[in-house]
C-alpha positions, 0 to 999 in steps of 0.5 A: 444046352440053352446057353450053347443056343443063347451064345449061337444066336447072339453070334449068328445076330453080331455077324449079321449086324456087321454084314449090314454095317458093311453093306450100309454106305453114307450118303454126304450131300451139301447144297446152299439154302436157297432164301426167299427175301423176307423183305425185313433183312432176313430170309425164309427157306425150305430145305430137305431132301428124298431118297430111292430104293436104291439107298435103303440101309444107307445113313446119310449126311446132307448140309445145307449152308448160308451165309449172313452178314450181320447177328442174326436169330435162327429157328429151324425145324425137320420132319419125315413120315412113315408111308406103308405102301407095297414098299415102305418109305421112311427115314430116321432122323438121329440128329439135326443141328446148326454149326458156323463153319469155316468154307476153307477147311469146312472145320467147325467154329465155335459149338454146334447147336443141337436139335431137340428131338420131338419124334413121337413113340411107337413101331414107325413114329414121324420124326421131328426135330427143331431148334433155335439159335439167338444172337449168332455172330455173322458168318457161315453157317450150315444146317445139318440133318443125319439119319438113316434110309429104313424104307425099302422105298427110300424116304424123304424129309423136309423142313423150314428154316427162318432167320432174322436180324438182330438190331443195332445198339443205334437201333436199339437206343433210339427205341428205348429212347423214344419210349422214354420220350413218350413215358415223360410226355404221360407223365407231364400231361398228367401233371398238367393242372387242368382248368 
């Protein structure tokens, strides 16, 4: 009779999940990054996004796409919190990454760098994810966030994303040579007999 009850429950659940799975709908999102001039040839933005009542159960995709012109570093970071109010608002964040892409056919070029998932423990952790890319070749580029609406209120999640230039080989052998320049004009003033 236990087993009749175990198979019966595990039926009544896998029917129920796959209820919620159809019900459950993706939201897809894009929207360009809009940078803030760092004054260094780089950028500073903010990205994120909030969702209502209306999408609760809904996964969701958003991207948010730039373009750089030169080799450049990134980091970028993504944050949502639980809020129990009458209605609860919270999100999960199952994955967080940063892709070079082709804006023609949208296909994905080269690997995607995956965001390192921080999420603390517990009933309803804050979610928090981030990553760094190094020496990424010129192109364009999208930062994607995907999750799930879990509060019944909806949900946001915000986040921060900085880019920096890589400088030039020029660039780079004039300061290793100046400090060369500087090394050998120590060294000679040392050995200059003093009087």
């Amino acid at each position: 009779m236990k087993l009749t009850s175990l198979l019966l429950t595990s039926l009544v659940a896998g029917v129920a999940c796959q209820a919620q799975g159809v019900d459950a709908q993706t939201i897809d999102r894009s929207a360009a990054v809009v940078a803030l001039d760092d004054g260094l040839d780089g950028f500073n933005a903010h990205v994120g996004d909030s969702f209502a009542a209306a999408t609760a159960g809904n996964v969701f995709s958003d991207l948010f796409t730039f373009e750089f012109g030169t080799p450049f570093d990134a980091a970028a970071s993504v944050t949502s919190a639980y809020l129990n109010t009458p209605f609860a608002k919270d999100l999960l964040i199952t994955g967080f990454s940063l892709y070079r892409y082709d804006p023609a056919t949208m296909a994905v070029l080269g690997t995607a760098i995956a965001g390192i998932n921080g999420s603390g423990f517990g009933p309803h952790p804050t979610d928090s994810w981030s990553l760094s890319g190094f020496a990424l070749p010129a192109g364009s580029y999208a930062l994607k966030v995907d999750g799930r609406v879990l509060g019944a209120g909806g949900g946001a999640f915000g986040g921060d994303l900085v880019v920096s230039p890589i400088p030039e080989a020029p660039a780079w052998g004039m300061l290793l040579g100046g400090l060369g320049i500087a090394g050998l004009a120590g060294i000679a003033r040392r050995r200059r007999p003093r009087p």
